[in-house]
C-alpha positions as CSV (number, residue, x, y, z in Angstrom):
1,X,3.6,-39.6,-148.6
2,X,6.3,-38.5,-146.2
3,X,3.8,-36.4,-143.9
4,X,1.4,-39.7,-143.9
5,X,4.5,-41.7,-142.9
6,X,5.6,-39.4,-140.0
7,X,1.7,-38.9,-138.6
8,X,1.9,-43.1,-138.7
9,X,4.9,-43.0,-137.0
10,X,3.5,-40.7,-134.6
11,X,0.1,-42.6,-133.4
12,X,2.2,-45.7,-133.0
13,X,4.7,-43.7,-131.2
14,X,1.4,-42.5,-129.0
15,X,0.3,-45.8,-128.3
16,X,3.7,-47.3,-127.4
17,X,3.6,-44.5,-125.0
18,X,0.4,-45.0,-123.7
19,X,0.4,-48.5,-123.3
20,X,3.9,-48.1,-121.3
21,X,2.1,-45.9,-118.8
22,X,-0.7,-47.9,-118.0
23,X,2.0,-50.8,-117.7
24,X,4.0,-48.8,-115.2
25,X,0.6,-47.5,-113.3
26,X,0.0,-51.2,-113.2
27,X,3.1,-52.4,-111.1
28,X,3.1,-49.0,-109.1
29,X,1.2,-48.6,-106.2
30,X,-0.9,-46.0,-106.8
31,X,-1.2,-44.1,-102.9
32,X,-3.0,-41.5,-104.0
33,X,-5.6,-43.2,-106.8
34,X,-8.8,-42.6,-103.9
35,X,-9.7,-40.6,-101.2
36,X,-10.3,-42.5,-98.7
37,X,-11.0,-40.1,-95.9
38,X,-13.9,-38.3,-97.8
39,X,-15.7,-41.5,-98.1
40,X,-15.1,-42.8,-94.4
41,X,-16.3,-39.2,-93.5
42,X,-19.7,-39.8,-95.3
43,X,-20.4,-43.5,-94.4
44,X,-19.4,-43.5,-90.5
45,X,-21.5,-40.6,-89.7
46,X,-24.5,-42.5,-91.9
47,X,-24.0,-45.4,-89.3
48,X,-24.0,-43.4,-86.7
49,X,-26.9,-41.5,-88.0
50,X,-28.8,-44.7,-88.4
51,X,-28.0,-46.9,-85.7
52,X,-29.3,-44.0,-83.1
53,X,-32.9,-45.0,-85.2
54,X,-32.5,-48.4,-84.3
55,X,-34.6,-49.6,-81.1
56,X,-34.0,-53.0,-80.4
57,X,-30.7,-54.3,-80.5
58,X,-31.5,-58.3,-80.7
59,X,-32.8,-57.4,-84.1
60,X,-29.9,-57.0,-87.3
61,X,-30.5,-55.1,-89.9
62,X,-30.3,-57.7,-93.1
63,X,-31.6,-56.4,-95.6
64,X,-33.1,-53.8,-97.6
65,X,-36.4,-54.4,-99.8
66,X,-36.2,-52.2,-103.5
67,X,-38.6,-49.0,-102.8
68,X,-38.1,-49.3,-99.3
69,X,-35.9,-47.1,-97.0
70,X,-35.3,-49.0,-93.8
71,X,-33.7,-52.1,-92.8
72,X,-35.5,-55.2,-93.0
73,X,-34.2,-57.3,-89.5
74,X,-33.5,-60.8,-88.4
75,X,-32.6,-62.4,-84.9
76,X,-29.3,-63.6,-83.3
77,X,-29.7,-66.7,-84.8
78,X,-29.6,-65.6,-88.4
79,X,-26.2,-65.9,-90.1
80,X,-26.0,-62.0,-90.7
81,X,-26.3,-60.9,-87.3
82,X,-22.5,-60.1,-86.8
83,X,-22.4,-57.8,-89.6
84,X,-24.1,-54.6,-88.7
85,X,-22.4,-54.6,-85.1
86,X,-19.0,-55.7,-87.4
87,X,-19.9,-52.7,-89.6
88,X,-20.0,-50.3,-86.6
89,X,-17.0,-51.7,-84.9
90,X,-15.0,-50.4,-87.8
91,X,-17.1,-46.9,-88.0
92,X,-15.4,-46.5,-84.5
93,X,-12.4,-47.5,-85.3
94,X,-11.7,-44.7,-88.3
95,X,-13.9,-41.8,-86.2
96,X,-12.6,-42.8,-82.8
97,X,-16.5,-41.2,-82.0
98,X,-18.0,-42.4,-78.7
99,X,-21.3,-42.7,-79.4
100,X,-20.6,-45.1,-82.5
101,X,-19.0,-47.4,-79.9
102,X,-22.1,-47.2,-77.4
103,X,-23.7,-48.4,-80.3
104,X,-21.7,-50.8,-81.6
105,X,-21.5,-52.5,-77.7
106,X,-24.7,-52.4,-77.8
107,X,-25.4,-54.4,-81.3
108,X,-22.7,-56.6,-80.1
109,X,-24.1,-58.0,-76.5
110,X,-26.7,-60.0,-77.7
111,X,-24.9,-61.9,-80.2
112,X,-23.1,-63.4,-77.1
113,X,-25.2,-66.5,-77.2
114,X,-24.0,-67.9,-79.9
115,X,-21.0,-69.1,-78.4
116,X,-22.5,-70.9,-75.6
117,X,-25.2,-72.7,-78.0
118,X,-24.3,-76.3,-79.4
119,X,-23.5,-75.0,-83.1
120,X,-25.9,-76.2,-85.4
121,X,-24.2,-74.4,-88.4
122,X,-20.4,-73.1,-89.6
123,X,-21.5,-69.1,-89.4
124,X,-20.2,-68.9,-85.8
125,X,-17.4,-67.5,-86.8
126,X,-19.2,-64.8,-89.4
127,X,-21.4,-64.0,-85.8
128,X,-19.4,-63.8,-83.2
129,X,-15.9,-62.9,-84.8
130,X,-17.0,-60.3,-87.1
131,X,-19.1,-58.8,-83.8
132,X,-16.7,-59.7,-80.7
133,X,-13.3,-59.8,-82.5
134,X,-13.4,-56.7,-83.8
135,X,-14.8,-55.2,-80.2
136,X,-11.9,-56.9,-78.7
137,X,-9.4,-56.0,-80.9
138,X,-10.0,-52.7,-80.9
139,X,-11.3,-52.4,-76.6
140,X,-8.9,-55.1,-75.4
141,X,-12.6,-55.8,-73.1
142,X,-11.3,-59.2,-71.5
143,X,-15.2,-60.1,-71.9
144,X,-15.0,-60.2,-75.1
145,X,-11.9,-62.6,-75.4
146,X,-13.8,-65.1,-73.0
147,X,-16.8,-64.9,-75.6
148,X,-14.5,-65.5,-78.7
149,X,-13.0,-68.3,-77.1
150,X,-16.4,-70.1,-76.3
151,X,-17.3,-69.7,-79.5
152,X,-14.0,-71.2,-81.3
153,X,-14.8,-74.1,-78.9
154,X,-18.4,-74.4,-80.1
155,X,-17.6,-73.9,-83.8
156,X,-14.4,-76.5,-83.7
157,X,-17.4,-79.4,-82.4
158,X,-18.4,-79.4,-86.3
159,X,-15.3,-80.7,-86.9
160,X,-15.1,-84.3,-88.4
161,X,-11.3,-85.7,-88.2
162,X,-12.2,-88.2,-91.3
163,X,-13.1,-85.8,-93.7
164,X,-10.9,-83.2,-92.1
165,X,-13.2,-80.5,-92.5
166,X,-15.9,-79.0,-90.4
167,X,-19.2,-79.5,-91.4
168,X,-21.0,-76.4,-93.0
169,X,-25.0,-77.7,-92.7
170,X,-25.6,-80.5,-90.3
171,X,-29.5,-79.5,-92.0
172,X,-28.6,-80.3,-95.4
173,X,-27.1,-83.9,-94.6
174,X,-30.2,-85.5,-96.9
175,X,-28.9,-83.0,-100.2
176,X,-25.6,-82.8,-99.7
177,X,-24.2,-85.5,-97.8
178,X,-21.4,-84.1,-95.2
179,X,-20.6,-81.3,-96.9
180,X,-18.2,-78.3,-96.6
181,X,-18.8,-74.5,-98.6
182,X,-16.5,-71.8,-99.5
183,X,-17.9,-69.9,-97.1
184,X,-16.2,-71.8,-94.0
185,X,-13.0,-70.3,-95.3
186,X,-13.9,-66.8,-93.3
187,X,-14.8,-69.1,-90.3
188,X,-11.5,-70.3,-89.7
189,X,-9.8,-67.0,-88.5
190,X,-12.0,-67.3,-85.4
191,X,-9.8,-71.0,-84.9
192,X,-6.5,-69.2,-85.4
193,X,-7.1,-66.2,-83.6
194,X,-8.4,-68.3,-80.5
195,X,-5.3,-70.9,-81.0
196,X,-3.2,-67.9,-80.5
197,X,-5.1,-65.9,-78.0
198,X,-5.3,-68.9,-74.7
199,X,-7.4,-71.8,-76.7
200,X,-6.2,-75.0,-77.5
201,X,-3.8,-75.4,-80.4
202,X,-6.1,-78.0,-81.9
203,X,-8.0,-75.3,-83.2
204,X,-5.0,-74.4,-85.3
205,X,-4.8,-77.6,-86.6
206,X,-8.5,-78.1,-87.5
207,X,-8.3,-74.6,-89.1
208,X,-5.3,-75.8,-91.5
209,X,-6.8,-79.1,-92.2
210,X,-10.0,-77.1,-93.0
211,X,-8.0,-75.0,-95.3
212,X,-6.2,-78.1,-96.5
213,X,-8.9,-80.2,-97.5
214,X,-11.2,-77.2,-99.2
215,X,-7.5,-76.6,-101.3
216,X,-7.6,-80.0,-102.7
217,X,-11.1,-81.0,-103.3
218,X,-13.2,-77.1,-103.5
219,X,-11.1,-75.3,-105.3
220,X,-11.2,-76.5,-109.1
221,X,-8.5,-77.0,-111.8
222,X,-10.3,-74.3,-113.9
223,X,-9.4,-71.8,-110.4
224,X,-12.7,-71.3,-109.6
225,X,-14.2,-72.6,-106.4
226,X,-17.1,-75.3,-106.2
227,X,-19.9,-73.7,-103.6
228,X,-20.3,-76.8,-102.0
229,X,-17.9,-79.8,-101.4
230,X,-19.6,-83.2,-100.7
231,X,-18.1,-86.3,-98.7
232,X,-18.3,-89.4,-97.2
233,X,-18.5,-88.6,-93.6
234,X,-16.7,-92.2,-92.9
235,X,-14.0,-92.4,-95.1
236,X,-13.5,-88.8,-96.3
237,X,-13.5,-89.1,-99.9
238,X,-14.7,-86.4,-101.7
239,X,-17.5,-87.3,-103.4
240,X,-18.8,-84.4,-105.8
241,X,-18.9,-80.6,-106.2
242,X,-22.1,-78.8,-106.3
243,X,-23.8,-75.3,-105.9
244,X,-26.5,-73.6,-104.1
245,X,-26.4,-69.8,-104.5
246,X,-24.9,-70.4,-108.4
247,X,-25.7,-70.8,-111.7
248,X,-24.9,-74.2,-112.1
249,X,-22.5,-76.2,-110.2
250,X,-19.8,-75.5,-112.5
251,X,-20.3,-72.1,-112.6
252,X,-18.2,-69.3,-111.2
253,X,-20.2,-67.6,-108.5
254,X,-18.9,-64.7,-107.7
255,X,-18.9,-64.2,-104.0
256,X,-18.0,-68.0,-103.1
257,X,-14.7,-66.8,-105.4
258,X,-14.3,-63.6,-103.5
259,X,-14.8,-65.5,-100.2
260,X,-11.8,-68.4,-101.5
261,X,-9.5,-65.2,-102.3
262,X,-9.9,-63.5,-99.0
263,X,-10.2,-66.9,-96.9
264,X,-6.8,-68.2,-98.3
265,X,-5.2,-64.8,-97.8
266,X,-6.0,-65.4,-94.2
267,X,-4.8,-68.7,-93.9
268,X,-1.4,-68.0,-95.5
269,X,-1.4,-64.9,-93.2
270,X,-1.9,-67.2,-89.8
271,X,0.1,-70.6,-91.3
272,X,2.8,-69.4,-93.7
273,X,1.7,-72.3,-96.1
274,X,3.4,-71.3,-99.3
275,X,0.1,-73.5,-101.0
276,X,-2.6,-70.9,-99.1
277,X,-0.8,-67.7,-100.8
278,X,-0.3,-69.6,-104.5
279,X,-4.2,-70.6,-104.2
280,X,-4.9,-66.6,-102.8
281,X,-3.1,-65.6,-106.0
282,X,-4.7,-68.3,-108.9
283,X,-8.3,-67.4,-107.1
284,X,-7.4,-63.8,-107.4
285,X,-6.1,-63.5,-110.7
286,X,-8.7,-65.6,-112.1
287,X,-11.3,-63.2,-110.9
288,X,-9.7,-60.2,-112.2
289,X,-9.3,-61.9,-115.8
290,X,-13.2,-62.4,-115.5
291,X,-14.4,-59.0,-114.1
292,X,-16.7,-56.4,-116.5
293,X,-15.5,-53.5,-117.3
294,X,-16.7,-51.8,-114.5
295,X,-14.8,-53.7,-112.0
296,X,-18.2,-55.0,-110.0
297,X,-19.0,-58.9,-110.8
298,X,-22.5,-60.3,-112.1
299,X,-23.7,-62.3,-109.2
300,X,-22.7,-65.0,-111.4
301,X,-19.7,-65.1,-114.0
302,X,-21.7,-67.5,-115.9
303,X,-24.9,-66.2,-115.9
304,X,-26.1,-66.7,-119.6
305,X,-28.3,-63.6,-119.5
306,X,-25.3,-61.2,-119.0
307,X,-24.9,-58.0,-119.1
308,X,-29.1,-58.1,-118.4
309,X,-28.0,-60.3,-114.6
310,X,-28.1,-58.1,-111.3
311,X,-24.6,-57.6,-110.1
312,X,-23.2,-58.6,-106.7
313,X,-21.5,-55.3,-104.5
314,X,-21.1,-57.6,-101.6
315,X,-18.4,-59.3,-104.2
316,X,-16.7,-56.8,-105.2
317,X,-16.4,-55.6,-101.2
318,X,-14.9,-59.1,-100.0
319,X,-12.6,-59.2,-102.9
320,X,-11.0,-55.5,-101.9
321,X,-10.5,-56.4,-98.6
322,X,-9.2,-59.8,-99.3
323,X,-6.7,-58.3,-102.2
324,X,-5.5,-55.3,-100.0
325,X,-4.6,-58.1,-97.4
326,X,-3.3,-60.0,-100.5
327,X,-0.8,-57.1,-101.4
328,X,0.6,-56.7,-98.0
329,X,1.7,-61.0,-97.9
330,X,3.1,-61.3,-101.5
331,X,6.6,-60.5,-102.1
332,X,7.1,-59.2,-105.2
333,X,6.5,-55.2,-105.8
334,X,4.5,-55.6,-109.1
335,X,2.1,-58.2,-107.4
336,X,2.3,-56.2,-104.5
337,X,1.0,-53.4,-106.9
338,X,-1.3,-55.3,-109.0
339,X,-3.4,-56.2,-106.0
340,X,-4.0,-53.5,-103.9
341,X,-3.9,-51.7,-107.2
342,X,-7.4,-53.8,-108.3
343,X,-8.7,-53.5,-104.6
344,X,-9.0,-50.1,-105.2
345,X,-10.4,-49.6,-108.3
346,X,-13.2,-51.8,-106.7
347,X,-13.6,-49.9,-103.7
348,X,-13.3,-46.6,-105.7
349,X,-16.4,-48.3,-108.2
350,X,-18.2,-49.1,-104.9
351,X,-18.3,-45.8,-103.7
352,X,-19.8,-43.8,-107.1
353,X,-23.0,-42.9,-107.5
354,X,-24.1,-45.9,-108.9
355,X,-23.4,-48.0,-105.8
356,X,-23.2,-46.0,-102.5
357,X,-26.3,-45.3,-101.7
358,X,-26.7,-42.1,-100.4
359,X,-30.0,-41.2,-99.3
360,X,-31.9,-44.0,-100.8
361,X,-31.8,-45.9,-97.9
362,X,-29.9,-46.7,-94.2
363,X,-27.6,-48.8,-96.0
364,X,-24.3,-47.9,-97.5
365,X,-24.3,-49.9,-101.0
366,X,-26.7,-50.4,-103.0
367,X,-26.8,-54.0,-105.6
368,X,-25.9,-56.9,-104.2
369,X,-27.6,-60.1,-104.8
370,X,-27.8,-62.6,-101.7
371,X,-29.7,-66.2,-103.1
372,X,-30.7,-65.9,-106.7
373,X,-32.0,-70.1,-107.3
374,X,-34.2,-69.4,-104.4
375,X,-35.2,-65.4,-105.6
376,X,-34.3,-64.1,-102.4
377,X,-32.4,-60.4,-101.7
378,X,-31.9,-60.0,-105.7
379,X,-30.1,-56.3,-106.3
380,X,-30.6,-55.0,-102.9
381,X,-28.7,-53.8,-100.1
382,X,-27.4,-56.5,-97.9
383,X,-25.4,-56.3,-94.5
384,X,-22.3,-58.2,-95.3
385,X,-21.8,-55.6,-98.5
386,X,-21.7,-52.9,-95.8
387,X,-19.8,-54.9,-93.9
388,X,-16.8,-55.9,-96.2
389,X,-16.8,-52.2,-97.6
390,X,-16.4,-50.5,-94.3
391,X,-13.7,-53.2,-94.2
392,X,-11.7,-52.3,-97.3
393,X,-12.2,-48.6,-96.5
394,X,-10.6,-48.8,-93.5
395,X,-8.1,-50.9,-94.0
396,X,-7.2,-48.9,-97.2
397,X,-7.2,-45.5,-95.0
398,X,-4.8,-47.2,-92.9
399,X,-2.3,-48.4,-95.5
400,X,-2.8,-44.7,-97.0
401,X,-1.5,-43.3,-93.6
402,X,1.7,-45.6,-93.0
403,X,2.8,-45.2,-96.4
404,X,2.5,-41.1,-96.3
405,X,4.6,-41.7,-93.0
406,X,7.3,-43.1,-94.7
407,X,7.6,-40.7,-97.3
């Protein structure tokens, strides 16, 4: 009896013990938990390797069809077409190698359009930041800047001072009334930046009445996110929440969440509204309470057929970069910890076997679902997962590196 007692004694002891490690690995930042390096190693010299195969560069690789190899490509027009220069941008920016910023200039150039085009659509900002900003950021090309601005201008013509929004689909005024999507979040940083960088300081404002308005009427009580906000484009009142790439419009789709957590990060970042950082965090935290086991979302968190629903990589890629950036604006060490902590166990899930693609294809992830209602891009590799990930990767690599020089 008294052997039975002490091996009781003993497990508990065990699990006390174990469960106060995971707690403490939990509100420490784990540095080394990923090597990041390895990883940037293998995917920047696949882009390279890749984009030297691509002829035309007013065609953008989109997407990737299941049992095919090579990218599937759309015009300058599409939505995606920032992406893949985006993607290379940041290839340069970790191997500092030449020819990946030929190539990048090159993906880049045509995109310049855009910003001198009356905007029929809110993805300006997905086009010509993710392509131009990052070029400019990291070339200082004064080309560039003059491109970005154009385009802030064009984007910020959307805007509708009643709702105090700007319009996401002038196209979809017969479904959705004047309407307003998660999505437009990411937009706004091409506002800010250009408020900051010689454009009017309207934009600013615009951008934090965007941010504002999707606050109170898209993001739910539940801390999800609707996908689509509708209003009346007269009087501004918020009329009804709806979805288009969900489940149902109650639903929790996963990447409109992921877009809400790293487009509220952003906002704090360029406002310092305390209300932008408490909605980052409730988005976030809500997200993580949700997540499989495996740390990558169903393209839906409602789907009914789960676990049998494709998963969403392109998800899980917008939510590490939005959580790293997450980490670095709250104040407190454990949520500090706890976010960049869960950005990378994402990134670390991403880059396994099961979801870096290898030599399966030219793309760098595989599983991400795009439109799902409509039964378009359903588990395959799609440019803004790429994107996003080469995103987190480098921005984790960085982080690595300034904490190691502190040490």
């Amino acid at each position: 009896m008294i052997i039975k007692k002490t091996l009781m004694l003993l497990a508990v002891l065990l699990i006390v013990i174990s469960c106060n490690s995971t707690k403490e690995k939990e509100t420490v930042i784990q540095l080394d938990a990923f090597n990041t390096k390895e990883v940037l190693d293998i995917t920047t010299l696949k882009a390279k390797e890749v984009a030297s195969k691509l002829v035309s560069a007013d065609s953008f690789p989109r997407n990737i069809d299941k049992g095919n190899k090579n990218w599937n490509f759309v015009d300058v027009k599409d939505w995606c077409s920032g992406f893949y220069p985006g993607a290379l941008w940041f290839a340069y920016e970790y191997a500092k190698d030449e020819e990946i910023k030929k190539q990048a200039e090159r993906f880049t150039l045509p995109i310049k359009e855009i910003a001198y085009t009356k905007a029929d659509n809110h993805d300006i900002g997905f086009m010509v930041y993710c392509s131009y900003g990052n070029g400019y950021r990291l070339t200082g090309n004064e080309a560039y800047k003059e491109v970005l601005l154009a385009a802030a201008d064009t984007l910020a013509t959307l805007y509708n001072p009643k709702v105090g929004t700007i319009l996401s689909w002038p196209s979809q005024m017969h479904k959705f009334k004047y309407n307003t999507i998660i999505d437009n979040m990411m937009n706004l940083e091409l506002l800010f930046w250009a408020a900051k960088n010689g454009g009017s300081k309207d934009l600013y404002d615009i951008a934090k009445s965007h941010a504002e308005v999707t606050m109170k009427h898209i993001v739910r009580k539940d801390n999800a996110v609707y996908h689509v906000g509708s209003f009346d484009e007269n009087t501004g009142e918020f009329l009804r929440g709806y979805t288009h790439q969900g489940y149902a419009d109650e639903s929790m789709w996963a990447r409109g969440q992921t877009w809400g957590i790293y487009g509220f990060s952003m906002a704090y970042r360029e406002t310092g509204e305390q209300a932008f950082l408490d909605t980052a965090i409730k988005l976030s935290d809500h997200y993580m309470e949700r997540l499989p086991e495996d740390k990558i979302p169903y393209w839906d968190f409602d789907d009914p057929k789960i676990p049998n629903a494709p998963k969403d990589a392109s998800a899980a890629g917008v939510a590490a970069a939005g959580m790293l950036e997450l980490s670095t604006l709250v104040k407190d060490e454990k949520l500090k910890a706890k976010y960049y902590n869960a950005a990378v166990s994402y990134i670390k899930e991403l880059s396994s076997d099961k979801y870096l693609s290898g030599d399966t294809n030219q793309a760098l992830l595989l599983h991400s679902t795009g439109h799902l209602p409509h039964k378009s891009e359903i588990d395959v590799p799609i440019v803004y997962a790429d994107y996003y990930y080469m995103e987190a990767l480098v921005r984790l690599n960085k982080m690595q590196e300034a904490a190691s020089l502190k040490k």
